[in-house]
KOLDOMAR-160503 format. One record per residue (C-alpha): z, y, x. Coordinates in steps of 0.2 Angstrom, whole numbers, plus 5000, padded with zeros to 4 digits. Layout:
% residues N
REC    pz    py    px
REC     Z     Y     X
...
% end
This chain:
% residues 68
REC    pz    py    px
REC  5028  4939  4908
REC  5014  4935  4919
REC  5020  4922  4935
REC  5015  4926  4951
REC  5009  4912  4963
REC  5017  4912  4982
REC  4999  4922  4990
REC  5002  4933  4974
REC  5008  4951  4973
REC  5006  4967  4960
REC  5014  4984  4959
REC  5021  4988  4945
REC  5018  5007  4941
REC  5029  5017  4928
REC  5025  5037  4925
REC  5039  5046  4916
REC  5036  5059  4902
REC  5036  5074  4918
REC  5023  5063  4927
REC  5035  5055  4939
REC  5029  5038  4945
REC  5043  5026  4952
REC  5034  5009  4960
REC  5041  4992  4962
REC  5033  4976  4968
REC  5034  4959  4961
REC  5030  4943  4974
REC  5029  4925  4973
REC  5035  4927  4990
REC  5040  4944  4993
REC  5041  4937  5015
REC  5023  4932  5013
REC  5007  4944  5017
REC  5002  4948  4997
REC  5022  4954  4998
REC  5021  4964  5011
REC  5003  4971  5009
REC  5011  4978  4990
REC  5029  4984  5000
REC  5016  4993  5012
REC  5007  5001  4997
REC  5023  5005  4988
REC  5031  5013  5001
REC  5014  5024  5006
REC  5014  5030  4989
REC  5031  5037  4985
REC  5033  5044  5004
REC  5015  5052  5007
REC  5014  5068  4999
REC  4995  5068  5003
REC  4991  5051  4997
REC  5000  5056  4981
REC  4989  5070  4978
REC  4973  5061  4983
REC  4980  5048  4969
REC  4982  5060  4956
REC  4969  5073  4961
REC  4958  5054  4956
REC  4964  5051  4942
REC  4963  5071  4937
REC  4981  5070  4927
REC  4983  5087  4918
REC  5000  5084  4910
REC  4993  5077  4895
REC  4986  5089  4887
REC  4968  5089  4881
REC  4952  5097  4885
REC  4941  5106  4875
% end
């Protein structure tokens, strides 16, 4: 497991087999600005219904099944 430094911060992303994604955030110091900056992210993604679609239109997820 990687340790995060006090001005560190990452979100950790996990997609379920339905393509759900739950997001948490891990913080050296979850009061400081990396901490934050990551909650604010976190939060935009799982309560913007837009943004989520921007994400995913991105990353052009198709359920997993293949082209061709």
């Amino acid at each position: 497991m990687m340790e995060l430094k006090d001005n560190q911060a990452a979100l950790i992303l996990e997609v379920d087999g339905d393509g759900g994604v739950s997001v948490n955030v891990a913080s050296g110091d979850v009061d400081g600005p990396a901490g934050a900056i990551c909650q604010a992210i976190a939060v935009k993604l799982m309560q913007d219904e837009v943004f989520q679609a921007e994400i995913m239109d991105m990353i052009e997820v198709d359920g997993g099944g293949s082209e061709g």
